[in-house]
DSSP file (Angstrom, degrees, kcal/mol; ACC not computed):
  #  RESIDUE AA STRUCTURE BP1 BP2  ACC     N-H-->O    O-->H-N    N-H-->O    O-->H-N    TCO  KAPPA ALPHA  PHI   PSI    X-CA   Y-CA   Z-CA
    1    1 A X              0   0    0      0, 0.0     2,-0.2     0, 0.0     0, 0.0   0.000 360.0 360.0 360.0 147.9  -10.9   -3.5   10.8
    2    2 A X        -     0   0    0     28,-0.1     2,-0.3    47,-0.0    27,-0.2  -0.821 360.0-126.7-144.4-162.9   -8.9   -0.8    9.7
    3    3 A X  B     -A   28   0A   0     25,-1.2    25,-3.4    -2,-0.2    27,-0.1  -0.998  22.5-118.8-165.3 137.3   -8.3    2.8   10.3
    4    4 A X        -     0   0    0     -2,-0.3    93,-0.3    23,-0.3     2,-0.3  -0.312  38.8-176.1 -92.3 140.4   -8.2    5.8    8.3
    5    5 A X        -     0   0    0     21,-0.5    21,-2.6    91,-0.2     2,-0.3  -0.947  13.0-143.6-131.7 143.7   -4.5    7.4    8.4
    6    6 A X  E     -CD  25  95B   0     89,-1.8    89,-1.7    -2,-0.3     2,-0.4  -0.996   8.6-140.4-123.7 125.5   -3.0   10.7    6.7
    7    7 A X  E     - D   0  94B   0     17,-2.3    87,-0.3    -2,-0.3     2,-0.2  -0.421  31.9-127.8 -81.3 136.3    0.3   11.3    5.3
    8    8 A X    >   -     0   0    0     85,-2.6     3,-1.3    -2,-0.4     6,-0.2  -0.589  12.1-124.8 -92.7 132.7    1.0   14.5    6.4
    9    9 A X  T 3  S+     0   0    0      1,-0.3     2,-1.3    -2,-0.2     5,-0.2   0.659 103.9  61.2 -28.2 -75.1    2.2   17.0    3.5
   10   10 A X  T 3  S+     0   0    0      4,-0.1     2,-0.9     3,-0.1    -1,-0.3   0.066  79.0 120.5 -89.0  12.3    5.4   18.2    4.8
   11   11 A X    X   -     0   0    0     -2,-1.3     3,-2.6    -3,-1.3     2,-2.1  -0.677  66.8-138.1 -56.8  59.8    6.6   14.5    4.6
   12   12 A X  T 3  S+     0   0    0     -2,-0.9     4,-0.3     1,-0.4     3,-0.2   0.484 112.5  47.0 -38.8 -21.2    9.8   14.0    2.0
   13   13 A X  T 3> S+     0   0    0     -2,-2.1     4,-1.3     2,-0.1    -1,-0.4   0.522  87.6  88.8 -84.7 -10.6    7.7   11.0    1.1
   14   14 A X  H X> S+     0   0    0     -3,-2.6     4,-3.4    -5,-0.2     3,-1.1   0.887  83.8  54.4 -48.0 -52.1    4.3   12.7    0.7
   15   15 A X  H 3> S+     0   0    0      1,-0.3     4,-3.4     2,-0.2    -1,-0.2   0.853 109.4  53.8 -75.4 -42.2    4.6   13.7   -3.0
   16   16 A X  H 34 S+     0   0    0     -4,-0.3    -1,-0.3     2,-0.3    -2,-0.2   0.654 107.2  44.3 -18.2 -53.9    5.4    9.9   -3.6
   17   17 A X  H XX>S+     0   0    0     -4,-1.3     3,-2.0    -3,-1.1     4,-1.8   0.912 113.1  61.5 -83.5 -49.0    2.2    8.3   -1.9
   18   18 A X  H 3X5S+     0   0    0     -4,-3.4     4,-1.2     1,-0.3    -2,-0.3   0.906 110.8  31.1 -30.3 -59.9    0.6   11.1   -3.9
   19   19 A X  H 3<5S+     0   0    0     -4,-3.4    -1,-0.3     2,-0.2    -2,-0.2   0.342 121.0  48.8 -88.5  30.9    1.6   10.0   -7.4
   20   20 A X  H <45S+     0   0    0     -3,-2.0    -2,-0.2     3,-0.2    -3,-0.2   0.506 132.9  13.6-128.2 -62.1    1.6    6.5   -6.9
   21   21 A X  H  <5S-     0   0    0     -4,-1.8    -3,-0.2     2,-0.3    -2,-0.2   0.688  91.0-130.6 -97.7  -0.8   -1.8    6.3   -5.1
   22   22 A X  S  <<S+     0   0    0     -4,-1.2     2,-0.3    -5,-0.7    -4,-0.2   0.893  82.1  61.0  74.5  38.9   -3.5    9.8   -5.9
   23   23 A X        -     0   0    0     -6,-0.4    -2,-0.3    -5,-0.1    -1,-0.2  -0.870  68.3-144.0 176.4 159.2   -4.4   10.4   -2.6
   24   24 A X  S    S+     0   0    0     -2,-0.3   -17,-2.3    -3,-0.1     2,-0.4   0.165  82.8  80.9-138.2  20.1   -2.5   10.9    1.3
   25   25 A X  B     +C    6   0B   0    -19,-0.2     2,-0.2    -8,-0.1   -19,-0.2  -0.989  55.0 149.3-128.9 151.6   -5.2    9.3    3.1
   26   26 A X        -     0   0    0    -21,-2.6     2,-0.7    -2,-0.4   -21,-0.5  -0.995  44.2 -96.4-156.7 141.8   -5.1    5.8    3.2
   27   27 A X        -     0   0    0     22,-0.2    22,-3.2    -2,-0.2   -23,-0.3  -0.496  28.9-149.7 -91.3 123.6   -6.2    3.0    5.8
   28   28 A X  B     -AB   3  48A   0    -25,-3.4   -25,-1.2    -2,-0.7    20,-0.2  -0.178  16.7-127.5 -62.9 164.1   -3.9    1.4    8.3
   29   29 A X  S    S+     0   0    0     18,-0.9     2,-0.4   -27,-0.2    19,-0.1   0.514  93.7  13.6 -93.4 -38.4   -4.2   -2.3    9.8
   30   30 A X  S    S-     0   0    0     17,-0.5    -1,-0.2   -27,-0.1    17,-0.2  -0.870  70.8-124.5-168.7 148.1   -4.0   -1.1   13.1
   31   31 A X  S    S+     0   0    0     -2,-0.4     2,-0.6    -3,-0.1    65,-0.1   0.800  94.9  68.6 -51.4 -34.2   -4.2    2.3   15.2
   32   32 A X  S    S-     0   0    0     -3,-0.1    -1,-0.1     1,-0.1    13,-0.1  -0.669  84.4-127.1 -84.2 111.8   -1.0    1.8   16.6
   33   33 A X        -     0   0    0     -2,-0.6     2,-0.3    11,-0.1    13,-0.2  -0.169  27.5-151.0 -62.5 179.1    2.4    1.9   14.8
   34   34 A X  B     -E   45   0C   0     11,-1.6    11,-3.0     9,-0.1    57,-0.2  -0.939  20.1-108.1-117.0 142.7    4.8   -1.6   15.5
   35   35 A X        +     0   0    0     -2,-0.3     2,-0.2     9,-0.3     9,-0.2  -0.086  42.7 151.8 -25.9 157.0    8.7   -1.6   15.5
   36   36 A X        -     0   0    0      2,-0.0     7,-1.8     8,-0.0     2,-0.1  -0.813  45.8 -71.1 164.3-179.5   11.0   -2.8   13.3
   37   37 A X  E     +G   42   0D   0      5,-0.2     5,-0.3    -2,-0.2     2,-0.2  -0.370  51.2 149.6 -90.5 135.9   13.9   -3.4   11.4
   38   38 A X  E >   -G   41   0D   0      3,-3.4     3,-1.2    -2,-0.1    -2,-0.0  -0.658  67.1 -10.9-160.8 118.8   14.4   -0.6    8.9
   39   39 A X  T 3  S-     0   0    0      1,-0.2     3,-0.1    -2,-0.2    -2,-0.0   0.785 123.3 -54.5  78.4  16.3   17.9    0.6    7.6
   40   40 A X  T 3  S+     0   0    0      1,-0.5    -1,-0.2     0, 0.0     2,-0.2   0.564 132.6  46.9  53.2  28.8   20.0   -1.1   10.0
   41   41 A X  E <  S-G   38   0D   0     -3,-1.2    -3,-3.4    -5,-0.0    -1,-0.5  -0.824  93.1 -80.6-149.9-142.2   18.5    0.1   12.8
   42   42 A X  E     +G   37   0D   0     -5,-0.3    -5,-0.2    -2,-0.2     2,-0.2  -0.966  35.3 176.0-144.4 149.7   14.9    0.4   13.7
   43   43 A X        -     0   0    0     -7,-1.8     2,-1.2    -2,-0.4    -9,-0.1  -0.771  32.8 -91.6-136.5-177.9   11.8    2.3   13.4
   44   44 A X        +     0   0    0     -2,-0.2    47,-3.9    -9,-0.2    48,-0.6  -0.764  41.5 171.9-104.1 113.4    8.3    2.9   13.8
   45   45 A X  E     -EF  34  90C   0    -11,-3.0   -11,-1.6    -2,-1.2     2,-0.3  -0.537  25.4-158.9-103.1 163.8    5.8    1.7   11.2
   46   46 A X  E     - F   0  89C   0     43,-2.0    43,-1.4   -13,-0.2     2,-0.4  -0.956  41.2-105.8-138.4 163.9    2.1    1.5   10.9
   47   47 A X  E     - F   0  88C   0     -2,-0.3   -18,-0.9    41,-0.2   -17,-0.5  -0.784  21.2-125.2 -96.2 127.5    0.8   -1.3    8.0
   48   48 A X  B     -B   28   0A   0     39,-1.5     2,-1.0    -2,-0.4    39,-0.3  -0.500  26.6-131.4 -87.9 134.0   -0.6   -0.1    4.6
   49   49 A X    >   -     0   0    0    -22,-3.2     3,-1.0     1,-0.1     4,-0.2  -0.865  29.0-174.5 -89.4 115.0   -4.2   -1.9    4.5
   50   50 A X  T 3   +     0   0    0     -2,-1.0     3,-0.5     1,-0.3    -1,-0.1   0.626  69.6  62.8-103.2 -11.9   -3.5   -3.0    1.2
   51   51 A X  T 3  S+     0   0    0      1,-0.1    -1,-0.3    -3,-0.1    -2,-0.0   0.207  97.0  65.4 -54.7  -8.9   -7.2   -4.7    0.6
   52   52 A X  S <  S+     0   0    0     -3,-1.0     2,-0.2   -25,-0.2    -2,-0.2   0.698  84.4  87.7 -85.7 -16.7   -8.3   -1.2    1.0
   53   53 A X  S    S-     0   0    0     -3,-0.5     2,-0.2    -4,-0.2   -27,-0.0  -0.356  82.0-118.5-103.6 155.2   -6.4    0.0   -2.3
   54   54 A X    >>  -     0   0    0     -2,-0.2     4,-3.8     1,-0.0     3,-2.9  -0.554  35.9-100.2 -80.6 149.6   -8.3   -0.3   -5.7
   55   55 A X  H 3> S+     0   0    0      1,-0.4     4,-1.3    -2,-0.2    -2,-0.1   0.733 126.4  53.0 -64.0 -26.1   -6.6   -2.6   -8.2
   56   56 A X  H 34 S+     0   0    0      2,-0.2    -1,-0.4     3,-0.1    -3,-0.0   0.112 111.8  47.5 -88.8  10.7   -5.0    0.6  -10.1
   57   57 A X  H <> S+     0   0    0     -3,-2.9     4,-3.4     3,-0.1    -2,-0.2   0.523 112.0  49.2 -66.7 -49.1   -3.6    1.8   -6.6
   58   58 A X  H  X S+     0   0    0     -4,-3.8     4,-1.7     1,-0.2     5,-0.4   0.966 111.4  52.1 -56.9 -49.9   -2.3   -1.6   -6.0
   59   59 A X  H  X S+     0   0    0     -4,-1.3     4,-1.2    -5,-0.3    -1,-0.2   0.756 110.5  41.4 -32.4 -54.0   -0.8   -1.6   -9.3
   60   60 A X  H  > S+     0   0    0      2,-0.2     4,-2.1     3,-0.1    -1,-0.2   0.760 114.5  55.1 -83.7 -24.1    1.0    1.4   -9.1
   61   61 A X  H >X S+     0   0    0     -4,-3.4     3,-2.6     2,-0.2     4,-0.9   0.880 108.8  46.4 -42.8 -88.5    2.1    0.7   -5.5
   62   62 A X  H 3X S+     0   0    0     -4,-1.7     4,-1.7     1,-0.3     5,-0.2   0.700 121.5  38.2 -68.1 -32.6    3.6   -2.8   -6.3
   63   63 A X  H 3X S+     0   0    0     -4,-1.2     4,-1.6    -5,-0.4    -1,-0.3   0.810 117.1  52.8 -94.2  -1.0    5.6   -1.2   -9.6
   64   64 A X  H <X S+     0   0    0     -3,-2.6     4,-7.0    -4,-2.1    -1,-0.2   0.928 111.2  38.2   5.1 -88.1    6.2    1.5   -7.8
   65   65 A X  H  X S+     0   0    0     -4,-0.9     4,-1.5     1,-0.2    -2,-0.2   0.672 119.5  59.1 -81.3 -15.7    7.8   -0.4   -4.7
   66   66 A X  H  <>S+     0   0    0     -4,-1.7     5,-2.3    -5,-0.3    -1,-0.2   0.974 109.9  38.7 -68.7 -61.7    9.4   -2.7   -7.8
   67   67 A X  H ><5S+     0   0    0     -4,-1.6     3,-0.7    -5,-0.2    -2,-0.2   0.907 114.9  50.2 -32.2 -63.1   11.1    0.0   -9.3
   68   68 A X  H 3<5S+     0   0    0     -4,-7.0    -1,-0.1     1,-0.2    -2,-0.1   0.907 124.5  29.7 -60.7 -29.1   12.2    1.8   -6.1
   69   69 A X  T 3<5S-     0   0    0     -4,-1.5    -1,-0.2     2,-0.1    -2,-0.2  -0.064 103.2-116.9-102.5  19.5   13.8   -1.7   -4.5
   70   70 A X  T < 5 +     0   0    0     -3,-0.7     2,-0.6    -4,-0.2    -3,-0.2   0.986  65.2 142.1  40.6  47.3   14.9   -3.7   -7.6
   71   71 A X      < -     0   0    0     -5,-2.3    -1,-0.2    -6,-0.2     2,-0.1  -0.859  58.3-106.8-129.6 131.3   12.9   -6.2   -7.0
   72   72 A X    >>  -     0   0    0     -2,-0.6     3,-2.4     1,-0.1     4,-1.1  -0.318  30.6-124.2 -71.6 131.7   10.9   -8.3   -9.3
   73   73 A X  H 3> S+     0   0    0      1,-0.2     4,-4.1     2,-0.2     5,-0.2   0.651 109.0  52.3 -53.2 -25.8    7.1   -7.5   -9.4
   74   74 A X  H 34 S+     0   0    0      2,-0.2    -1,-0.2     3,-0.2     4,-0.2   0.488 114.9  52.0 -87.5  -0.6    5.5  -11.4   -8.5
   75   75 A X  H X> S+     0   0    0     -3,-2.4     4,-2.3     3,-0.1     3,-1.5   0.773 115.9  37.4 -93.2 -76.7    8.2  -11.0   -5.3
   76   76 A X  H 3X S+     0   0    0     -4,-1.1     4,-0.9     1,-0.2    -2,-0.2   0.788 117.8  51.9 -41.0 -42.0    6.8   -7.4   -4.3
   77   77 A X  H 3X S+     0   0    0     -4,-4.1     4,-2.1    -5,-0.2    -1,-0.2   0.890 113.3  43.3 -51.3 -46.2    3.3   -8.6   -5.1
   78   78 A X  H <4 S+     0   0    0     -3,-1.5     4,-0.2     1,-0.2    -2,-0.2   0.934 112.8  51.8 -63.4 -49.4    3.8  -11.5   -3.0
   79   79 A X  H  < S+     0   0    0     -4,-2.3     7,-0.9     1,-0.2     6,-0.2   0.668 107.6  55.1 -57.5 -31.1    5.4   -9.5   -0.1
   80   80 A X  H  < S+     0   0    0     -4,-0.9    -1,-0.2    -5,-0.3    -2,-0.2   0.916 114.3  35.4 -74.1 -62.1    2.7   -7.0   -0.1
   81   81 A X  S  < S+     0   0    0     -4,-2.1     2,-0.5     5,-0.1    -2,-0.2   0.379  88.5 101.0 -72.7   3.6    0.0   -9.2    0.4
   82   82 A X  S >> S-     0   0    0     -4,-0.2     3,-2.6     4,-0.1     4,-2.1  -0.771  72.1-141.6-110.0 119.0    2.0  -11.8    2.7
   83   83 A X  T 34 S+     0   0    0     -2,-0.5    -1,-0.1     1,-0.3     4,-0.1   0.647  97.6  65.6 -69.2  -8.0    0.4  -10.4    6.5
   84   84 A X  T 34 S+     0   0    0      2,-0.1    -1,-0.3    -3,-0.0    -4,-0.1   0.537 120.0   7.5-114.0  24.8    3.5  -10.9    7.8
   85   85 A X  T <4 S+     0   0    0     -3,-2.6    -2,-0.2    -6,-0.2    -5,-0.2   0.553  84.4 154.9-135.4 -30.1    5.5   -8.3    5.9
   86   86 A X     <  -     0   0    0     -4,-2.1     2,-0.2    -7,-0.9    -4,-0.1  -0.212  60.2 -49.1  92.3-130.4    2.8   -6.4    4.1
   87   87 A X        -     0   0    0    -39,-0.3   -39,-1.5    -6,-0.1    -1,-0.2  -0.813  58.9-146.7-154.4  98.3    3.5   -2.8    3.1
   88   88 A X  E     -F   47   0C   0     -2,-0.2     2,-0.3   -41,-0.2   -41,-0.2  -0.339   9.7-162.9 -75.4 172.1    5.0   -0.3    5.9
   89   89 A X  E     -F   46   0C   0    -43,-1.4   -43,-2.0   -45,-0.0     5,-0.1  -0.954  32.4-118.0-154.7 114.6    4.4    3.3    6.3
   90   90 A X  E >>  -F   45   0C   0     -2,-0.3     3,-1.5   -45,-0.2     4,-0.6  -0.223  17.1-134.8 -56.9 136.1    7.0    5.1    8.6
   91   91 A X  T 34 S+     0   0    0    -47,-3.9     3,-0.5     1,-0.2   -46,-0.2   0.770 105.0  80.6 -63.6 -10.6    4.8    6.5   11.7
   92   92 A X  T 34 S+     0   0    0    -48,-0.6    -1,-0.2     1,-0.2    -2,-0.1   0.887  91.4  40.2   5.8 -86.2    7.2    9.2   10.6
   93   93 A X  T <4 S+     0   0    0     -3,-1.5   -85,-2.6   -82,-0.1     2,-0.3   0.104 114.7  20.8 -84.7 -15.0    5.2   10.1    8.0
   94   94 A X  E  <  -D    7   0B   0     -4,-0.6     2,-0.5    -3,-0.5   -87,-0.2  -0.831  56.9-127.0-152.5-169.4    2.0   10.1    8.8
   95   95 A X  E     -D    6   0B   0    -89,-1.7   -89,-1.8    -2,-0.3     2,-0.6  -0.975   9.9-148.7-146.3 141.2   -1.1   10.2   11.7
   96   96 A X        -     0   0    0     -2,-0.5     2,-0.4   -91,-0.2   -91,-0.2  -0.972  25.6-118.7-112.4 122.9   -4.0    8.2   12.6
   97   97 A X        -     0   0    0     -2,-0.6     2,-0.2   -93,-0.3   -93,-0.1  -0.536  28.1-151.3 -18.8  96.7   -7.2    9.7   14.2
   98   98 A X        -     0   0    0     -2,-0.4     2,-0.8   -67,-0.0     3,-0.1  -0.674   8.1-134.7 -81.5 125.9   -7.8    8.2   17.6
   99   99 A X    >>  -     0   0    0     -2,-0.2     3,-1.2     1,-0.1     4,-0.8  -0.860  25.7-121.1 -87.9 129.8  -11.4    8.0   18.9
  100  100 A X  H 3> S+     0   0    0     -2,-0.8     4,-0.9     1,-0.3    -1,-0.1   0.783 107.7  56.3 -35.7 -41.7  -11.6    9.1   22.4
  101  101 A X  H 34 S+     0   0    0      1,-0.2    -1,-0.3     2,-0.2     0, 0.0   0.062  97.1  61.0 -95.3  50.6  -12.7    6.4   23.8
  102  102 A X  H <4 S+     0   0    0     -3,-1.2    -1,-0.2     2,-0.0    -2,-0.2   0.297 108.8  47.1-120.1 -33.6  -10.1    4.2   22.5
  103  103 A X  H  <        0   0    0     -4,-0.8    -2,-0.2     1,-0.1    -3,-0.1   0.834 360.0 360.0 -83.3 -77.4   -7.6    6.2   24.3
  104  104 A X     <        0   0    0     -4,-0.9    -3,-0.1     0, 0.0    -1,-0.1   0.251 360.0 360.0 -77.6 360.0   -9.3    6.4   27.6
């Protein structure tokens, strides 16, 4: 299951998930961001569902995220799809939609 997220405009990253996937909703892995390691310290992420993306999203993602990190695309590709690193999205940056009765 996954769960519909919006990068919210005012995001220094917005215009970014905008040209690379044409849109700034996009579905999460899970309602709740995780920790982690990010920049030599840590931050709060939520997980790009990255089965959700059409093959010309995915596309532009992974040369995209190739481009931005020097990194060779069949690494990024791999990394993207691999469930245990995927494709974060700082909780920063964005919000998920809660149904009420998931919070209470």
């Amino acid at each position: 299951m996954s769960w519909e997220a919006k990068i919210l405009p005012v995001s220094p990253r917005a215009r970014e998930w905008m040209e690379v996937l044409g849109t700034l909703t996009v579905r999460v892995l899970d309602p709740l961001p995780v920790r982690n390691c990010a920049c030599g310290g840590y931050a709060d992420f939520y997980r790009l569902d990255v089965a959700s993306l059409s093959v010309e999203q995915r596309d532009r993602l992974c040369a995209h995220l190739t481009k931005r990190f020097d990194l060779p695309a069949p690494f990024v590709e791999h990394l993207m799809h691999n469930p245990d690193h995927g494709v974060p999205i700082l909780a920063e940056d964005v919000y998920v939609p809660l149904p009420l009765a998931y919070v209470v």
